[in-house]
Chimera marker file (.cmm) of the C-alpha trace (Angstrom):
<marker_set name="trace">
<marker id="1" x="11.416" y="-9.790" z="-2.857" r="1" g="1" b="0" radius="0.5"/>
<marker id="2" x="11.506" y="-7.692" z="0.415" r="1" g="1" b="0" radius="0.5"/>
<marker id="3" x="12.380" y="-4.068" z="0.357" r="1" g="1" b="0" radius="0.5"/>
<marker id="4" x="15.877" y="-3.786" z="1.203" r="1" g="1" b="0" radius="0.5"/>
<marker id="5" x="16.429" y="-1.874" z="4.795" r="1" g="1" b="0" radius="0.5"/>
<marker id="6" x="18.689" y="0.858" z="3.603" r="1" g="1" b="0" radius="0.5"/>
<marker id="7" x="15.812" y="1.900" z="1.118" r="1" g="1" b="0" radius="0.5"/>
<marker id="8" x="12.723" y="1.388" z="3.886" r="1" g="1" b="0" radius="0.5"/>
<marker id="9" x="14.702" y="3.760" z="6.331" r="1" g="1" b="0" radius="0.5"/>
<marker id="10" x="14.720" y="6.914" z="3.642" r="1" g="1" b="0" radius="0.5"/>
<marker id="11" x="11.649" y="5.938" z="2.277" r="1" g="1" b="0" radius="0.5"/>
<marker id="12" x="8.198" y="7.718" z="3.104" r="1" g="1" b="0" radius="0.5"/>
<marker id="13" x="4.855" y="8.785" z="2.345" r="1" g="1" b="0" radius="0.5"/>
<marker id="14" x="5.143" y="11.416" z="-0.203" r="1" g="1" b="0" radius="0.5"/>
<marker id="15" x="1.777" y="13.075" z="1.177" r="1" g="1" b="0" radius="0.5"/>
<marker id="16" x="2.539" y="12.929" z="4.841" r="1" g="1" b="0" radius="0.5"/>
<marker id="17" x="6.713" y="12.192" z="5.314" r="1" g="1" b="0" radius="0.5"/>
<marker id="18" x="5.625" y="9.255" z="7.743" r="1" g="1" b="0" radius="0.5"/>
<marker id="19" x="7.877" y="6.652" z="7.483" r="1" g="1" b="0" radius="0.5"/>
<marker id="20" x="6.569" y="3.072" z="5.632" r="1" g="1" b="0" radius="0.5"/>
<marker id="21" x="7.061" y="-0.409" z="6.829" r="1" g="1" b="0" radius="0.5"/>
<marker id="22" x="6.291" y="-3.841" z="4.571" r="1" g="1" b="0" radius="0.5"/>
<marker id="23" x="2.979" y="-5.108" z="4.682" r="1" g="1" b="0" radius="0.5"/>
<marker id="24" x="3.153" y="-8.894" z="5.859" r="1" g="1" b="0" radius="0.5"/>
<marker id="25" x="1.317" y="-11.755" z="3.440" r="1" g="1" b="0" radius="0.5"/>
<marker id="26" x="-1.311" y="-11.810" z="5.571" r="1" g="1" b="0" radius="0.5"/>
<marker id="27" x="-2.583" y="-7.990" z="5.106" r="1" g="1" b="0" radius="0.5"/>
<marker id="28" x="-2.091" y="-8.588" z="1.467" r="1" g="1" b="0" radius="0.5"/>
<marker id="29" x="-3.718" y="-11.828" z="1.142" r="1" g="1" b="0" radius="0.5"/>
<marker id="30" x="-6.915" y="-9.433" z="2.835" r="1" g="1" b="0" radius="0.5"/>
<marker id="31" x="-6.177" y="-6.236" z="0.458" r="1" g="1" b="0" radius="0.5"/>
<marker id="32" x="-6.403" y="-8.487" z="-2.651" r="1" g="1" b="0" radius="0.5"/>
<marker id="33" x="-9.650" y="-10.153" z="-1.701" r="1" g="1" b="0" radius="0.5"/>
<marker id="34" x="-10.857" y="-6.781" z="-0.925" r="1" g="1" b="0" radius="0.5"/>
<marker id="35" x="-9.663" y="-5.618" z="-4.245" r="1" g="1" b="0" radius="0.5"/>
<marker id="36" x="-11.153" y="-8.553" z="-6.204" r="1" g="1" b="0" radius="0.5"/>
<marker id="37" x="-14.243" y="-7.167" z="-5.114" r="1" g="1" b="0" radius="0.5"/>
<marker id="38" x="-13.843" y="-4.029" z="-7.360" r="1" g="1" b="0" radius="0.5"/>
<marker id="39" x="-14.414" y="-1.822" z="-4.007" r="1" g="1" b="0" radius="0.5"/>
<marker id="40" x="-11.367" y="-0.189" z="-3.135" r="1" g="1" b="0" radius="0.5"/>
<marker id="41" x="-10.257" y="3.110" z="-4.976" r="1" g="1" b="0" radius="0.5"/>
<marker id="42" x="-6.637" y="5.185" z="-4.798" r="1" g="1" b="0" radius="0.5"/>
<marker id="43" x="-6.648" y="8.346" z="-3.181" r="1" g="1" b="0" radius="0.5"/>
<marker id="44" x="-7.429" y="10.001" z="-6.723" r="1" g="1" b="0" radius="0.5"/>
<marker id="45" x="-10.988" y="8.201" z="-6.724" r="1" g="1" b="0" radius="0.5"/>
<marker id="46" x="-9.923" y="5.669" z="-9.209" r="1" g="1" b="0" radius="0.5"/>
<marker id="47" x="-10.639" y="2.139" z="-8.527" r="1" g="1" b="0" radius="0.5"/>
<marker id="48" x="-7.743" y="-0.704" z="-7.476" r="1" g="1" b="0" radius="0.5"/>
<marker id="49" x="-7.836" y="-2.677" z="-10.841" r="1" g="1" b="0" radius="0.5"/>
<marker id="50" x="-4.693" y="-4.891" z="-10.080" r="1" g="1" b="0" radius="0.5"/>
<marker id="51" x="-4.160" y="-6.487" z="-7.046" r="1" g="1" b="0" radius="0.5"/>
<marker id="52" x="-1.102" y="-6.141" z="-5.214" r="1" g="1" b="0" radius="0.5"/>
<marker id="53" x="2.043" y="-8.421" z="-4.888" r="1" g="1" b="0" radius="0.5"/>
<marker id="54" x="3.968" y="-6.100" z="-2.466" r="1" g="1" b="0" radius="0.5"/>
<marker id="55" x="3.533" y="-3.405" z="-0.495" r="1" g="1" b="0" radius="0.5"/>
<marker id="56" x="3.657" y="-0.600" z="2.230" r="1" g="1" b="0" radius="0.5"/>
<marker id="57" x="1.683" y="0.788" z="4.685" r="1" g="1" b="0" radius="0.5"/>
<marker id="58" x="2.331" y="4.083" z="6.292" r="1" g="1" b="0" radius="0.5"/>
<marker id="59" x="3.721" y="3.158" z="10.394" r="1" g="1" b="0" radius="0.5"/>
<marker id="60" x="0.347" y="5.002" z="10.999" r="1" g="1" b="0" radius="0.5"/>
<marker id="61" x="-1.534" y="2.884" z="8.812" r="1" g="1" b="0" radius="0.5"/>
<marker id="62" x="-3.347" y="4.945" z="7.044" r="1" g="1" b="0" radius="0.5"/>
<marker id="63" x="-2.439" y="4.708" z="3.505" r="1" g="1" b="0" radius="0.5"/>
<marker id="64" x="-0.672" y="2.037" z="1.545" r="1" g="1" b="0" radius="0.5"/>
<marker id="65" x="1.571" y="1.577" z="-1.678" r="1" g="1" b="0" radius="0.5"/>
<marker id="66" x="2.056" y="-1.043" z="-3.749" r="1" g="1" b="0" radius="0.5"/>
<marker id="67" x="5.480" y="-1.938" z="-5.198" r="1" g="1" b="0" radius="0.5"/>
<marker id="68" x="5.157" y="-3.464" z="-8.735" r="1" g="1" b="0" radius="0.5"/>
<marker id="69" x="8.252" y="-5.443" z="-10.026" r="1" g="1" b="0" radius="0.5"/>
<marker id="70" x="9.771" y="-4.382" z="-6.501" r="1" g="1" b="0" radius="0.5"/>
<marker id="71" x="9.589" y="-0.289" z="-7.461" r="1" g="1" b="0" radius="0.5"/>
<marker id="72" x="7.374" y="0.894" z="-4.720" r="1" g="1" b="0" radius="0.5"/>
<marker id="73" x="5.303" y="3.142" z="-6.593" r="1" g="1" b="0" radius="0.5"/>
<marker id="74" x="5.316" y="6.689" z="-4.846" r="1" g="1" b="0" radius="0.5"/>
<marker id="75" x="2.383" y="8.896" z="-5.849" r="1" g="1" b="0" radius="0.5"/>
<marker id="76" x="0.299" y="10.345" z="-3.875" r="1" g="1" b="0" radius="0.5"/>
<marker id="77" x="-2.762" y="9.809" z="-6.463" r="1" g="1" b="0" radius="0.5"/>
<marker id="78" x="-1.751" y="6.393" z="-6.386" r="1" g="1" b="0" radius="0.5"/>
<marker id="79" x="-1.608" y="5.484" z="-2.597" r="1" g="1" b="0" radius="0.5"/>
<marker id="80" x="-4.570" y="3.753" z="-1.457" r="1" g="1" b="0" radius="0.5"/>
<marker id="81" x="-6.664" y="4.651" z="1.909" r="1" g="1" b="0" radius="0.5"/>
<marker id="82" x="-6.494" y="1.963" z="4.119" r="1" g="1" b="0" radius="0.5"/>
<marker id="83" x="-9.721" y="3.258" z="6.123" r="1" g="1" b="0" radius="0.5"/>
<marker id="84" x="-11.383" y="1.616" z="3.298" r="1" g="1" b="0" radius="0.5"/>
<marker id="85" x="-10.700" y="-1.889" z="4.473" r="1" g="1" b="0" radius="0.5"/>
<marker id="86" x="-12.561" y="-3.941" z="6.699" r="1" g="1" b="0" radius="0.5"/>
<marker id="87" x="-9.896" y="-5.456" z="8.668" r="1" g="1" b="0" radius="0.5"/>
<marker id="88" x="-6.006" y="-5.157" z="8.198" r="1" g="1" b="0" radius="0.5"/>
<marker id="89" x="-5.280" y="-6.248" z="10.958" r="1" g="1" b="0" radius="0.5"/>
<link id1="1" id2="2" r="1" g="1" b="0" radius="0.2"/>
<link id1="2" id2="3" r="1" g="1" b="0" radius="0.2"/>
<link id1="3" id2="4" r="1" g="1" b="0" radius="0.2"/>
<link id1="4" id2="5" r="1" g="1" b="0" radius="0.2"/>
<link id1="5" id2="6" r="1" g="1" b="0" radius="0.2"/>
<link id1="6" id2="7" r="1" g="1" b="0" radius="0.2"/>
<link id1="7" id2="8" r="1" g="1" b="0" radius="0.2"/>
<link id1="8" id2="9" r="1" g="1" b="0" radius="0.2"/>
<link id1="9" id2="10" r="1" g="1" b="0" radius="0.2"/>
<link id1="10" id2="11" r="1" g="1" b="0" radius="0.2"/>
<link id1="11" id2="12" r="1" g="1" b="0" radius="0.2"/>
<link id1="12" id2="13" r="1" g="1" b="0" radius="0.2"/>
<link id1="13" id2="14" r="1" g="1" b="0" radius="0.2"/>
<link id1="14" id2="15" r="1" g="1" b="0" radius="0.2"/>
<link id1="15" id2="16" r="1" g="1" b="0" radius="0.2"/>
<link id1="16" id2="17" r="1" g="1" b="0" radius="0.2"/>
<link id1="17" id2="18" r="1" g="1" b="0" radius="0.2"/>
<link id1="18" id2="19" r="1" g="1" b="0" radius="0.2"/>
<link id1="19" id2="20" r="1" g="1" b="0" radius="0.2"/>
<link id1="20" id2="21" r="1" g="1" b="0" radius="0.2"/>
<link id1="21" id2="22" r="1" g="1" b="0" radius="0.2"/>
<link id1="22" id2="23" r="1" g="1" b="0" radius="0.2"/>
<link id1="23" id2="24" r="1" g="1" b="0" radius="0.2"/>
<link id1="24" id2="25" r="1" g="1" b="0" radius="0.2"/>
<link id1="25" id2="26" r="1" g="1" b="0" radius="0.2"/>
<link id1="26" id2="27" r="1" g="1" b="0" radius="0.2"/>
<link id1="27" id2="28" r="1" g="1" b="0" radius="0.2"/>
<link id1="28" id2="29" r="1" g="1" b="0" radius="0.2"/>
<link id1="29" id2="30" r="1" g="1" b="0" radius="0.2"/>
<link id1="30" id2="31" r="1" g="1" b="0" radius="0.2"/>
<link id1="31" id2="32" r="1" g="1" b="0" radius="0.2"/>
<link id1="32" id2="33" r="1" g="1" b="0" radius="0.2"/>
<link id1="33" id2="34" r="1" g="1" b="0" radius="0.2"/>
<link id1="34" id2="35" r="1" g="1" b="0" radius="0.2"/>
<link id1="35" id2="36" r="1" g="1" b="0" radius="0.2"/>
<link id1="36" id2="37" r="1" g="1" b="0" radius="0.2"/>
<link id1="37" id2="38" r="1" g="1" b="0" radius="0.2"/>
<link id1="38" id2="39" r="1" g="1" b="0" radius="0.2"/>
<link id1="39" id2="40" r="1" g="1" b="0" radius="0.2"/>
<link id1="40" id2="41" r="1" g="1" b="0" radius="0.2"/>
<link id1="41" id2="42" r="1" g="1" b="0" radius="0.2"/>
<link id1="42" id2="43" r="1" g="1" b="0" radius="0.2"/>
<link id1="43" id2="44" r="1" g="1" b="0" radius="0.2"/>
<link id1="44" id2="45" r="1" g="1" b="0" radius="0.2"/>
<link id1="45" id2="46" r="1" g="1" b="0" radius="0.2"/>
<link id1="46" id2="47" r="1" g="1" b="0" radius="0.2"/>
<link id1="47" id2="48" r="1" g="1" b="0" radius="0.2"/>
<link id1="48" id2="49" r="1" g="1" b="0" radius="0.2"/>
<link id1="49" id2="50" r="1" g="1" b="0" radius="0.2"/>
<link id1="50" id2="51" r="1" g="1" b="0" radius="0.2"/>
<link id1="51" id2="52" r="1" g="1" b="0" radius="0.2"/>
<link id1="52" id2="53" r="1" g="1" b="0" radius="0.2"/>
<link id1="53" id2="54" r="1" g="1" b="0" radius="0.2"/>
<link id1="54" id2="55" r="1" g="1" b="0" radius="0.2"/>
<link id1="55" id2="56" r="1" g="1" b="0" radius="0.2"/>
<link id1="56" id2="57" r="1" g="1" b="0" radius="0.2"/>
<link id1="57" id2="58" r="1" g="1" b="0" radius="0.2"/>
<link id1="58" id2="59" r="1" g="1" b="0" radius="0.2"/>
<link id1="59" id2="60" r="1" g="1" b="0" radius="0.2"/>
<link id1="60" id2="61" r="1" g="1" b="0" radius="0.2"/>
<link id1="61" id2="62" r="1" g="1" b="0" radius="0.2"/>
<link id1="62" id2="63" r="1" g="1" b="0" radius="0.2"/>
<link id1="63" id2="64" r="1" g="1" b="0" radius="0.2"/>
<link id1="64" id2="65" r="1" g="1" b="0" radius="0.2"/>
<link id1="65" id2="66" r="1" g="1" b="0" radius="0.2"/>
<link id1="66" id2="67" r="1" g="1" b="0" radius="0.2"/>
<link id1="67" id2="68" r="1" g="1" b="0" radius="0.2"/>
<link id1="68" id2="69" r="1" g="1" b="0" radius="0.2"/>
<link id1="69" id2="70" r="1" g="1" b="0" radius="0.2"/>
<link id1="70" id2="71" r="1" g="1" b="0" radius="0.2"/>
<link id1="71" id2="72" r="1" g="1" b="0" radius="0.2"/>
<link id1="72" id2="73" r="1" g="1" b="0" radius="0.2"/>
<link id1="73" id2="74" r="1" g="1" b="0" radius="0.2"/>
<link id1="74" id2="75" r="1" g="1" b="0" radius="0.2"/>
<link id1="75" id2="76" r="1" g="1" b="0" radius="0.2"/>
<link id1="76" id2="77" r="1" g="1" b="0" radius="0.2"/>
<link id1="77" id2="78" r="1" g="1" b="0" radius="0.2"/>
<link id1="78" id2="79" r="1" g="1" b="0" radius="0.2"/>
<link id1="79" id2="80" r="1" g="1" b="0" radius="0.2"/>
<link id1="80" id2="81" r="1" g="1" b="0" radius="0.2"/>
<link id1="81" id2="82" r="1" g="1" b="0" radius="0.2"/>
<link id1="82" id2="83" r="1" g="1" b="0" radius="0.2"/>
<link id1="83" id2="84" r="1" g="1" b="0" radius="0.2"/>
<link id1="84" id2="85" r="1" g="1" b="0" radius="0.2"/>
<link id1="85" id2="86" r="1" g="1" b="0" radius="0.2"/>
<link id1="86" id2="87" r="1" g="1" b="0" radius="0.2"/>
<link id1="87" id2="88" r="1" g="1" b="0" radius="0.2"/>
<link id1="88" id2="89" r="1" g="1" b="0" radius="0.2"/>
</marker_set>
């Protein structure tokens, strides 16, 4: 289920206070095959063990969050750097 809009205009990245916007099928279909590949890691080092349903990516696209039983999951250990992936876009 999409993030409703009143919620994605006063959400943002906890690190940087960007704002977030949904990331389409498409980018998620390419983060999960990524992630199936046990290569990506959270910004605390830890590796992706769970691939994502939902998400956000920062409007600069540099680090995403997933949303897991549509609660977008705001830690800054758990964002993940999108620099790690190949092609987003």
């Amino acid at each position: 289920m999409p993030v409703s809009k009143e919620l994605l205009d006063i959400l943002c990245c906890p690190k940087t206070r960007v704002a977030l916007k949904e990331l389409s099928a498409e980018q998620i279909n390419k983060i999960n095959k990524e992630i199936s590949q046990k290569t990506i890691n959270y910004a605390d080092g830890k590796p992706v063990d769970k691939e994502l349903e939902e998400g956000l990516i920062t409007e600069d696209n540099k680090i995403i969050y997933r949303i897991d039983e549509e609660i977008p999951i705001m830690l800054i250990d758990m964002g993940i750097p999108a620099e790690q992936f190949k092609s987003l876009y």
